[in-house]
N, CA, C and O atoms as a DFTB+ gen file, in Angstrom:
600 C
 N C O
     1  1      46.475     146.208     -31.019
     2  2      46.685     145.774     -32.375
     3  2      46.609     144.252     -32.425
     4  3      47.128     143.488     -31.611
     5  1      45.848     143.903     -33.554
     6  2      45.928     142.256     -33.857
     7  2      46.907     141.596     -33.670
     8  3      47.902     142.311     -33.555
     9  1      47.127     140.429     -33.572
    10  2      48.485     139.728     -34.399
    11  2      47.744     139.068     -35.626
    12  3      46.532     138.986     -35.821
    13  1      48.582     138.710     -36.245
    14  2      47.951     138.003     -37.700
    15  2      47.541     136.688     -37.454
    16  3      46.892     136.148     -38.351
    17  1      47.745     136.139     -36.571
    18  2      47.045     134.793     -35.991
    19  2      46.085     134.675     -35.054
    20  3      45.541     133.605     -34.781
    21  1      45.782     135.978     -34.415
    22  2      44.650     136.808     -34.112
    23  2      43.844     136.890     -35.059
    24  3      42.666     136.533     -35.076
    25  1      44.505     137.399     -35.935
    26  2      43.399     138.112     -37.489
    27  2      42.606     136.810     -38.254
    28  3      41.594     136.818     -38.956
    29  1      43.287     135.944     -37.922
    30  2      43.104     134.939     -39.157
    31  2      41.925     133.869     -38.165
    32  3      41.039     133.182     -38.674
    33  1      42.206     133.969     -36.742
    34  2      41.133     133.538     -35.921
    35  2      39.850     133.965     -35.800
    36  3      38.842     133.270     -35.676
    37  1      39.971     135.493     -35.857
    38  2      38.809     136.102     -36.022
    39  2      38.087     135.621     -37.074
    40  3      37.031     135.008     -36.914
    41  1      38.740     135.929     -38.505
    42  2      38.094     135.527     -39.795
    43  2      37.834     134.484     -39.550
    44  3      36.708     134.345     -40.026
    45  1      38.226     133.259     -38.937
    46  2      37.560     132.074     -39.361
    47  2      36.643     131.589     -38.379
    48  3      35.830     130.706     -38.655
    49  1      36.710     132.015     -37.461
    50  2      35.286     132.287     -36.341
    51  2      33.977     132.852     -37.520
    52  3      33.070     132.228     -38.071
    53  1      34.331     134.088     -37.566
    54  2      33.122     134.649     -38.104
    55  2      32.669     134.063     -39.471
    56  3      31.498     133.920     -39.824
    57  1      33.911     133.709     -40.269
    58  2      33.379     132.993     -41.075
    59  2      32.571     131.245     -41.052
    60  3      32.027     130.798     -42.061
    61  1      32.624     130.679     -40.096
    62  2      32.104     129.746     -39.707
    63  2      30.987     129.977     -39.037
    64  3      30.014     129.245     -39.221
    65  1      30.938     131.135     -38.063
    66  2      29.388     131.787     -37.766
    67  2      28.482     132.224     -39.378
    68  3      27.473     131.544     -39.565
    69  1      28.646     132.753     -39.923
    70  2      27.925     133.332     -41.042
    71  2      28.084     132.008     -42.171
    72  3      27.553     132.057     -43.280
    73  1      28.667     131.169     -41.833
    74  2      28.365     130.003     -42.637
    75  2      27.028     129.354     -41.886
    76  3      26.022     129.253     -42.588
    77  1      26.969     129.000     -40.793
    78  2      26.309     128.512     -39.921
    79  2      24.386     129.069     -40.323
    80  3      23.305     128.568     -40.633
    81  1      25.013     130.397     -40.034
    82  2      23.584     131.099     -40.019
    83  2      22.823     130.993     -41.603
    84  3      21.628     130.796     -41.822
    85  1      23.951     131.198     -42.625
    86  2      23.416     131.120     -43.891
    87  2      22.810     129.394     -43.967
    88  3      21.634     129.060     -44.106
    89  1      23.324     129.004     -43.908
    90  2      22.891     127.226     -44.467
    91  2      21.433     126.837     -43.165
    92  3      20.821     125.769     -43.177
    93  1      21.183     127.875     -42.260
    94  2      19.914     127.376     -41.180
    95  2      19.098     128.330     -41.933
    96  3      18.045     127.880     -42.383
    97  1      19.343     129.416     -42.132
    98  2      18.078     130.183     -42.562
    99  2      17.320     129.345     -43.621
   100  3      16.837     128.672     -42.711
   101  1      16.922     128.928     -44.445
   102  2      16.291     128.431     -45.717
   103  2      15.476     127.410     -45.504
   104  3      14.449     127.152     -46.133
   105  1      16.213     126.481     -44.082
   106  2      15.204     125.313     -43.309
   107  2      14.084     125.807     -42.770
   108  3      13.065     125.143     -42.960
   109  1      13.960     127.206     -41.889
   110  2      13.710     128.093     -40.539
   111  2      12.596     128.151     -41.940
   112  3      11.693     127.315     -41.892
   113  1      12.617     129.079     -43.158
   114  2      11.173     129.234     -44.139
   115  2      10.420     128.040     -44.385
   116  3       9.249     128.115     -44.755
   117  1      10.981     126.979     -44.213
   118  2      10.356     125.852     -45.442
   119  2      10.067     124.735     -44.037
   120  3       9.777     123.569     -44.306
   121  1      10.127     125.002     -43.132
   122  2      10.293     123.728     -42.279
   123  2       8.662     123.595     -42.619
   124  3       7.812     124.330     -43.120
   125  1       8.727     121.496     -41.760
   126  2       7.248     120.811     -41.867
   127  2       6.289     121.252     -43.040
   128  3       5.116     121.508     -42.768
   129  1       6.898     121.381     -44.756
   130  2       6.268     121.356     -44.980
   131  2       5.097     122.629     -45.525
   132  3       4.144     122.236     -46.199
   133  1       5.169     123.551     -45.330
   134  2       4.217     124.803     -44.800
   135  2       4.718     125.118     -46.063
   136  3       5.830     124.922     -46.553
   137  1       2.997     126.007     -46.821
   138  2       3.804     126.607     -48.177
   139  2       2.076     127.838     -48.451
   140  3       1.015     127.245     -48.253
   141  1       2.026     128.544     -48.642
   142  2       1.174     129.766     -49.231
   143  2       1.673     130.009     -50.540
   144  3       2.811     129.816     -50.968
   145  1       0.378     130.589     -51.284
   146  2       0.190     130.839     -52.559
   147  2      -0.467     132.220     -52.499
   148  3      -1.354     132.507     -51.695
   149  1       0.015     133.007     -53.368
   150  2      -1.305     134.238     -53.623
   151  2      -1.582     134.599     -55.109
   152  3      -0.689     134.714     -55.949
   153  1      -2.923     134.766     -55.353
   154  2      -3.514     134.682     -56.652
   155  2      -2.727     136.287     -57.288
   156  3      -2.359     137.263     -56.635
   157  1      -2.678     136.051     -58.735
   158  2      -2.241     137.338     -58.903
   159  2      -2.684     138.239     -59.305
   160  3      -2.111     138.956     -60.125
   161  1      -3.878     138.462     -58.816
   162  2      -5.013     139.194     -59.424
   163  2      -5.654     139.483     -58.027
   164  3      -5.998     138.654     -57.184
   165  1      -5.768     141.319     -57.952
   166  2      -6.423     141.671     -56.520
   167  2      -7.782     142.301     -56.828
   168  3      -7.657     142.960     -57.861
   169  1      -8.661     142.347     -56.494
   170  2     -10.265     143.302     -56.707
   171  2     -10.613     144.163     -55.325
   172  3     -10.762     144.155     -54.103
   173  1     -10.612     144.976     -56.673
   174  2     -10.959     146.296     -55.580
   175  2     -12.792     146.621     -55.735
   176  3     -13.018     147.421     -56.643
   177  1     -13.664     146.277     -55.226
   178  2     -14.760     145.833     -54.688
   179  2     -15.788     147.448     -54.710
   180  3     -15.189     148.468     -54.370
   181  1     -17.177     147.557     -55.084
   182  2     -17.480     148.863     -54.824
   183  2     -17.808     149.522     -53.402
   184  3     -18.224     150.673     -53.268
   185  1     -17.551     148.599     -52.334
   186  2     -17.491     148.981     -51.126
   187  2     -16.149     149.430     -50.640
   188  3     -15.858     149.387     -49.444
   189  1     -15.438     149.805     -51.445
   190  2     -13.733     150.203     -51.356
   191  2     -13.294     149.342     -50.514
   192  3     -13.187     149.903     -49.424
   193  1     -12.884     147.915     -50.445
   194  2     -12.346     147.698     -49.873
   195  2     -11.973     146.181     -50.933
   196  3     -12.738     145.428     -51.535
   197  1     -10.607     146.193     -50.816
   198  2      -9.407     144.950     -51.619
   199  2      -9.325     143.978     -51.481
   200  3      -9.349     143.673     -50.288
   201  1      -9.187     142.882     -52.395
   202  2      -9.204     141.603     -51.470
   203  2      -8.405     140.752     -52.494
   204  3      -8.596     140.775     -53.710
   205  1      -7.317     139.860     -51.723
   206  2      -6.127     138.934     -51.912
   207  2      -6.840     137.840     -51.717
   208  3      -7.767     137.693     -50.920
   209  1      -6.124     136.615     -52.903
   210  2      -6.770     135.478     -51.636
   211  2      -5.948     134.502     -52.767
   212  3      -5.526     134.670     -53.911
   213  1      -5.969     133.245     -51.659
   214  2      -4.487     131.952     -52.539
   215  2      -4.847     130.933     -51.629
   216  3      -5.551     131.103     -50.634
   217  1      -4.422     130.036     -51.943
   218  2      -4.014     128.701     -50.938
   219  2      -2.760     128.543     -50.003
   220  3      -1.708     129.161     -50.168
   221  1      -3.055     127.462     -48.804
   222  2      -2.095     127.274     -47.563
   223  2      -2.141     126.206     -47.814
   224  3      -2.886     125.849     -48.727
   225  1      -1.340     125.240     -47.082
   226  2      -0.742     124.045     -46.553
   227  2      -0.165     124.561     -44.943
   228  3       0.839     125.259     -44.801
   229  1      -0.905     124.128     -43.959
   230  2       0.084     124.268     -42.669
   231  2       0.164     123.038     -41.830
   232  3      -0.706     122.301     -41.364
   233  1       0.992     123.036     -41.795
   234  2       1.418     121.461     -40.401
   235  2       2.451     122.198     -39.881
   236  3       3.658     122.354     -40.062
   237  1       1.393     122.678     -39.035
   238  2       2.246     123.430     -37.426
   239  2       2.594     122.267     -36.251
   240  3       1.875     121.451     -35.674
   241  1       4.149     122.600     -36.162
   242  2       4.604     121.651     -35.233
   243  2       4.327     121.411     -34.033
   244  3       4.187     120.306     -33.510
   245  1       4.200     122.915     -33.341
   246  2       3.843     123.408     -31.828
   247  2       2.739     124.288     -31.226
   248  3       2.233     125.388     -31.445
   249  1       2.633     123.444     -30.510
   250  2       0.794     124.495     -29.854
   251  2       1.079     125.519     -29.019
   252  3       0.273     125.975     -28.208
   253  1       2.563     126.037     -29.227
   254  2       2.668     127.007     -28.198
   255  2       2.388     128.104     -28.917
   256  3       1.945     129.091     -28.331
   257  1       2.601     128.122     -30.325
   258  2       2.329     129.446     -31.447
   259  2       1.165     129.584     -31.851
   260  3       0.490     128.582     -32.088
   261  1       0.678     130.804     -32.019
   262  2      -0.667     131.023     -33.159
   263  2       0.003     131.681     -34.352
   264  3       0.836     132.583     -34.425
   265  1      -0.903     130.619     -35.671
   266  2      -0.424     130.801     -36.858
   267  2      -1.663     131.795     -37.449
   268  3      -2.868     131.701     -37.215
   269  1      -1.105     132.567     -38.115
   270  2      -2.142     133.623     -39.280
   271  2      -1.347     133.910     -40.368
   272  3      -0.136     133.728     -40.493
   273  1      -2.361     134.502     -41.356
   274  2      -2.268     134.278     -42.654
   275  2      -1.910     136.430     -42.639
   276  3      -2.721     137.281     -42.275
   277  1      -0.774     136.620     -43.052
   278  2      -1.314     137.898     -43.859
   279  2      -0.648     138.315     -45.165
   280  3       0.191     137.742     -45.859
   281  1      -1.314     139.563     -45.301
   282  2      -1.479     139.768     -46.907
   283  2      -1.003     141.212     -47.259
   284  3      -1.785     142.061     -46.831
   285  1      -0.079     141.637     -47.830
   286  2       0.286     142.908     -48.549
   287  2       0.062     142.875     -49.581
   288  3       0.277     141.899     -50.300
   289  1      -0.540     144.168     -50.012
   290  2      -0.244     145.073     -51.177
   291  2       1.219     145.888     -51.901
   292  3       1.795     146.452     -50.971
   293  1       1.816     146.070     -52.949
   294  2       2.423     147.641     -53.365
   295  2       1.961     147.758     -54.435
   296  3       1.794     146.812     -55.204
   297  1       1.600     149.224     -54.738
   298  2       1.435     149.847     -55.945
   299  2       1.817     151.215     -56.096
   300  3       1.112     152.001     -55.465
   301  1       2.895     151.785     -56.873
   302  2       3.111     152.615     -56.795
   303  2       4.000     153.127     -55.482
   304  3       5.040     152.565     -55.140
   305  1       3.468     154.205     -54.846
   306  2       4.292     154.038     -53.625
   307  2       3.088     154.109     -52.286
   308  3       3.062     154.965     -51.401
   309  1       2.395     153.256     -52.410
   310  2       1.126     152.803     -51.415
   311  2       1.377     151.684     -51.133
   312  3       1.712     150.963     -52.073
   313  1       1.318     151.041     -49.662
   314  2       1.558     149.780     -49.725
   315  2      -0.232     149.116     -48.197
   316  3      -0.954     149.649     -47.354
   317  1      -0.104     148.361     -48.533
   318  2      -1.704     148.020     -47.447
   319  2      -1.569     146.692     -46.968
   320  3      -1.523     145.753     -47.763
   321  1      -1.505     146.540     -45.820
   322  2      -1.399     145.191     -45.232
   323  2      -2.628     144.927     -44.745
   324  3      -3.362     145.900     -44.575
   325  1      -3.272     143.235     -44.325
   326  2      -4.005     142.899     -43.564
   327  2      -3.963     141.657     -43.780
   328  3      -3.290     141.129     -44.666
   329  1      -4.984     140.845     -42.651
   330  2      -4.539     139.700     -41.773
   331  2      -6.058     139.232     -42.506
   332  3      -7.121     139.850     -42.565
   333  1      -5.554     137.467     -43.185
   334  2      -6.642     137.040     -43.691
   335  2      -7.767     136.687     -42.940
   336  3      -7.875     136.235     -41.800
   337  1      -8.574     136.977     -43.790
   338  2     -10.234     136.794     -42.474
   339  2     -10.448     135.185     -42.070
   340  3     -11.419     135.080     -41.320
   341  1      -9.992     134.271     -42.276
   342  2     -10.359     133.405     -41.314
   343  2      -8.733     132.564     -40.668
   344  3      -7.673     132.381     -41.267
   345  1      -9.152     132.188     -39.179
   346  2      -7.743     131.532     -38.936
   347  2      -7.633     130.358     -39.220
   348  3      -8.540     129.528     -39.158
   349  1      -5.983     130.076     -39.724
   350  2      -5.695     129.103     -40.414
   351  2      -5.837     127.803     -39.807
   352  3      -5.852     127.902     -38.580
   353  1      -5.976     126.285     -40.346
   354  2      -6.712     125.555     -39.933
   355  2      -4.967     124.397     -40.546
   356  3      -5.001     124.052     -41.727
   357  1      -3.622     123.922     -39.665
   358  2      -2.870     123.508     -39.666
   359  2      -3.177     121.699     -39.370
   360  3      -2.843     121.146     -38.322
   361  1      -3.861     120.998     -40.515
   362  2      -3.892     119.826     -40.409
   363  2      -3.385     119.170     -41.799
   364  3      -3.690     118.000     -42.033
   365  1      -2.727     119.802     -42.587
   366  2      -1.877     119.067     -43.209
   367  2      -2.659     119.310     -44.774
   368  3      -2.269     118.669     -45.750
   369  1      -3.568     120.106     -44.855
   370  2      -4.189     120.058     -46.014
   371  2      -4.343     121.356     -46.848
   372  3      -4.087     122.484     -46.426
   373  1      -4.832     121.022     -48.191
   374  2      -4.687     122.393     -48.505
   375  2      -6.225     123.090     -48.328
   376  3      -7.365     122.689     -48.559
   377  1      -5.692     124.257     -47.832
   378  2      -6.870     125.127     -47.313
   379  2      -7.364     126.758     -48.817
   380  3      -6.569     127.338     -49.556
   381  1      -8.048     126.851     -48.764
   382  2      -8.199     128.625     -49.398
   383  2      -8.322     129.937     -48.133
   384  3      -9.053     129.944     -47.143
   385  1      -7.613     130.687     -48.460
   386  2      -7.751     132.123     -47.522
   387  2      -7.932     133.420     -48.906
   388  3      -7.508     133.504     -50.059
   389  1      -8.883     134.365     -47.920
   390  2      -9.096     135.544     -48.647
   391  2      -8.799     136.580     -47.538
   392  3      -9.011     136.325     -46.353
   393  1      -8.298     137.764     -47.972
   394  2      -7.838     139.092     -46.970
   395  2      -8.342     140.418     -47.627
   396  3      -7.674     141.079     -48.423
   397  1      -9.739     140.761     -47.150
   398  2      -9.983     141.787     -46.819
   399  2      -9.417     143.536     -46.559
   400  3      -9.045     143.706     -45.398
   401  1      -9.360     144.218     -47.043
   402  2      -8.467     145.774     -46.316
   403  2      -9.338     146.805     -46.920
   404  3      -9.340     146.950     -48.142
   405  1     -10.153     147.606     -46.067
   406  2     -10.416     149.023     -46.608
   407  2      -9.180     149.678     -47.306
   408  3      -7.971     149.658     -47.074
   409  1      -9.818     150.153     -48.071
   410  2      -9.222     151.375     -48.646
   411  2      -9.297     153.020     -48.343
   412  3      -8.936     153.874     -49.152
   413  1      -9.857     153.298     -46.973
   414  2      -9.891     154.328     -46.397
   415  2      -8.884     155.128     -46.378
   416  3      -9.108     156.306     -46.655
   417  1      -7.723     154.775     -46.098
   418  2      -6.221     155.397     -45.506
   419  2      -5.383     154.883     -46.338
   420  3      -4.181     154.928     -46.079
   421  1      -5.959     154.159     -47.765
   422  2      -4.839     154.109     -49.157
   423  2      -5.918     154.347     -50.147
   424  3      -6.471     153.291     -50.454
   425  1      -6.499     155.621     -50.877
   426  2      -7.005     155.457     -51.900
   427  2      -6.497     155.483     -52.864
   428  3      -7.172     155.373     -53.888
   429  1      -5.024     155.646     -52.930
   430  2      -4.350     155.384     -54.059
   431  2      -4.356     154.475     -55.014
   432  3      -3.929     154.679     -56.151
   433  1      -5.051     152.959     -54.431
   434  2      -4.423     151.987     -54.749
   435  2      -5.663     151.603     -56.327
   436  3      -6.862     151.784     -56.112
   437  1      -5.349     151.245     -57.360
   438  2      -6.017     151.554     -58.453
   439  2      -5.762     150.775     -59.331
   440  3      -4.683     150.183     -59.318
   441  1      -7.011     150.499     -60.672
   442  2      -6.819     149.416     -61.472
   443  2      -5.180     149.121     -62.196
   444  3      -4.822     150.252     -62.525
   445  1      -4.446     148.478     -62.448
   446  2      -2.959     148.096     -62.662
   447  2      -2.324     147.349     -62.309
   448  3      -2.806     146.635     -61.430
   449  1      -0.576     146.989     -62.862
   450  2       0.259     146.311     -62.205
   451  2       0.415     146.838     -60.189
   452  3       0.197     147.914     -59.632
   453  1       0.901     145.408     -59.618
   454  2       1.034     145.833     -58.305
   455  2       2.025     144.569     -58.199
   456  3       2.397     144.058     -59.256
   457  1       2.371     144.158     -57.245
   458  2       2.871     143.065     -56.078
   459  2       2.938     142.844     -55.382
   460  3       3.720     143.485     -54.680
   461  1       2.223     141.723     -54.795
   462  2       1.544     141.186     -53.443
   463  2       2.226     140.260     -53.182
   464  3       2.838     139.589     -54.012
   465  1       2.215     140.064     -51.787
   466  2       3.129     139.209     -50.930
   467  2       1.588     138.644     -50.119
   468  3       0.517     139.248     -50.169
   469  1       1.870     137.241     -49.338
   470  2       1.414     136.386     -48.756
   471  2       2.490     135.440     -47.712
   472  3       3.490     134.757     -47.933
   473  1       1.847     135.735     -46.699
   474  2       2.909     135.252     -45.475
   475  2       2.088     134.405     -44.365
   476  3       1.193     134.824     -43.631
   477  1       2.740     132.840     -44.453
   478  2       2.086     132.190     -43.343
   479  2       3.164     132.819     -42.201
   480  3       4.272     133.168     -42.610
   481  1       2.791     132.978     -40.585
   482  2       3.569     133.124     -39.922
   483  2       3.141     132.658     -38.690
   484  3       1.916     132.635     -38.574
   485  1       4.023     132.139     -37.374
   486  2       3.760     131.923     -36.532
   487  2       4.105     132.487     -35.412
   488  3       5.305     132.395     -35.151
   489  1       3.009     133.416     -34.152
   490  2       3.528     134.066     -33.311
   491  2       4.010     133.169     -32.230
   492  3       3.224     132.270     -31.930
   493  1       5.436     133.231     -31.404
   494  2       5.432     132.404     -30.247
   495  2       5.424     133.651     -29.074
   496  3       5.815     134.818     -29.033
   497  1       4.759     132.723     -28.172
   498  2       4.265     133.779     -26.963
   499  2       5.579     132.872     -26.061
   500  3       6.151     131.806     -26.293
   501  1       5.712     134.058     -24.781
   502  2       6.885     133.924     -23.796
   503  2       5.908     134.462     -21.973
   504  3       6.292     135.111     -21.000
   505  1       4.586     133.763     -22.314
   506  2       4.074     134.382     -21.156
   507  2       2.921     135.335     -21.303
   508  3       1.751     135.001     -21.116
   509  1       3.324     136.565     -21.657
   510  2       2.524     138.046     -22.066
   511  2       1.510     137.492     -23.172
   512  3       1.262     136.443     -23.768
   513  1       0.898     139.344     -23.061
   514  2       0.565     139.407     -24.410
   515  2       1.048     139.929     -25.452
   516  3       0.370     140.490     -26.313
   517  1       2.473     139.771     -25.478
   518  2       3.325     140.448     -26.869
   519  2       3.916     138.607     -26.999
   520  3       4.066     137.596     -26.313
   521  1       4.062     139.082     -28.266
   522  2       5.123     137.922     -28.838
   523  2       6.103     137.492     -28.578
   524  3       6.741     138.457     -28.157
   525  1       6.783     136.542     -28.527
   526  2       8.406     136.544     -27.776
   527  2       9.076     136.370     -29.145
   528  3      10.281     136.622     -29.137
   529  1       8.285     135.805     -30.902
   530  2       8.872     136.359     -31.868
   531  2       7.717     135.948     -32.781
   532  3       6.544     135.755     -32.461
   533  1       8.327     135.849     -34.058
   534  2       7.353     135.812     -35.035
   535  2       7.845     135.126     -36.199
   536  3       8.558     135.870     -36.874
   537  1       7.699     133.818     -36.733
   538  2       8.822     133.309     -37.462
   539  2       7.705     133.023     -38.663
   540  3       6.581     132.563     -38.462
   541  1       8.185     133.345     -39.782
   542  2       7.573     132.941     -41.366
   543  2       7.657     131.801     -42.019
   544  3       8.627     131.587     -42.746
   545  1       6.840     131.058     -41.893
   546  2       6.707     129.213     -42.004
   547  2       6.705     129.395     -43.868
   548  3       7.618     129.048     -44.618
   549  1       5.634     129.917     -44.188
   550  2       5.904     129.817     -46.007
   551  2       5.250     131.665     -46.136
   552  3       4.534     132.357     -45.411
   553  1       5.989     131.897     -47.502
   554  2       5.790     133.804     -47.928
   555  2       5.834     133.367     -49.614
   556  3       6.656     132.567     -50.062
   557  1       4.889     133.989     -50.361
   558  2       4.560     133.725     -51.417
   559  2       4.960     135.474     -52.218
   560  3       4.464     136.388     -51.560
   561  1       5.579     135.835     -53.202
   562  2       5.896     137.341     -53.408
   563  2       5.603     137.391     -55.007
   564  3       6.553     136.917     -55.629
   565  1       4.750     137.750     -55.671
   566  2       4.760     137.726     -57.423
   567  2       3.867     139.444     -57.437
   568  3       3.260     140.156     -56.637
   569  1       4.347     139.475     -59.113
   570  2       3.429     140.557     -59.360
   571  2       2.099     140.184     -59.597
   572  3       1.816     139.022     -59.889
   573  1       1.078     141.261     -59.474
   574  2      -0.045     141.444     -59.623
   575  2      -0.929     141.946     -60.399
   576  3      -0.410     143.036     -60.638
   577  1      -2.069     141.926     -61.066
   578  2      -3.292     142.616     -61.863
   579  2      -4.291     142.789     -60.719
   580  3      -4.889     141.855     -60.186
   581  1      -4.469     144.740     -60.232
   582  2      -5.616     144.681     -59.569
   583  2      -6.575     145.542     -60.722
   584  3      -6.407     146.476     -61.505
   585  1      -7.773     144.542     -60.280
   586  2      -9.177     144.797     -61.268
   587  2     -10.283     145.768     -60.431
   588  3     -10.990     145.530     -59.452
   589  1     -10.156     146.621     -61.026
   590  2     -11.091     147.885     -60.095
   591  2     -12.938     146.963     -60.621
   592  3     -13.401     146.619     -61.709
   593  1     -13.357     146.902     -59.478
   594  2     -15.114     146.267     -60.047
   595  2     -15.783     148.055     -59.372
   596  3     -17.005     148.031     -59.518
   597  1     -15.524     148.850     -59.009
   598  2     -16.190     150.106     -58.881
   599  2     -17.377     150.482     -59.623
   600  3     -17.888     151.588     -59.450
């Protein structure tokens, strides 16, 4: 069993941890700068396949990460991810990206409201070829108009 000066240690431990963590998270999105945009308007193409596309800003701090651009869909209850077709180019300027995704394995996805997300992110490697994590430099989230050109 606690004592109450136990209790009151605990609480203020943890509350000074979860203070801690809240006031770092918000730097950890926005650091150097880094910011993505996504247009709000998606086209769905007569080769079935979707395409997102917005502006970057990246000034990547460290050459130990590779940075990429990707791109979600939702509509309805379909959702479609993919990784913008060219890699991002982190010199401080603003760049345009477009993202590509068949529609093979979502034909759901159809002229209407939607909301698309856009995520700069950076993988850090620990050696391997898996990631050692994956941290989100700028994420852009609004609703959408996709325009069927079929």
């Amino acid at each position: 069993m606690m004592t109450p000066t136990g209790s009151r240690m605990a609480l203020a431990a943890f509350s000074a941890l979860a203070a801690a963590a809240v006031s770092a998270a918000p730097a950890a999105a926005t650091s150097y700068d880094n910011s993505i945009s996504v247009r709000p308007y998606a086209h769905i193409m007569s080769d079935d396949t979707i395409t997102l596309s917005g502006t970057y800003v990246c000034n990547d701090p460290s050459p130990a990460g590779a940075v990429q651009l990707t791109a979600v869909i939702v509509q309805d209850s379909v959702r479609l991810g993919s990784t913008a077709a060219e890699e991002p180019v982190c010199d401080g300027a603003t760049h345009r990206w477009h993202s590509h995704a068949r529609l093979t394995w979502t034909p759901g996805l159809h002229a209407g409201d939607a909301h698309v997300e856009a995520r700069l992110q950076r993988a850090n490697r620990a050696g391997g070829i898996m990631p050692k994590s994956v941290d989100t430099l700028a994420q852009d989230v609004r609703g959408a108009e996709v325009v069927d050109h079929r």
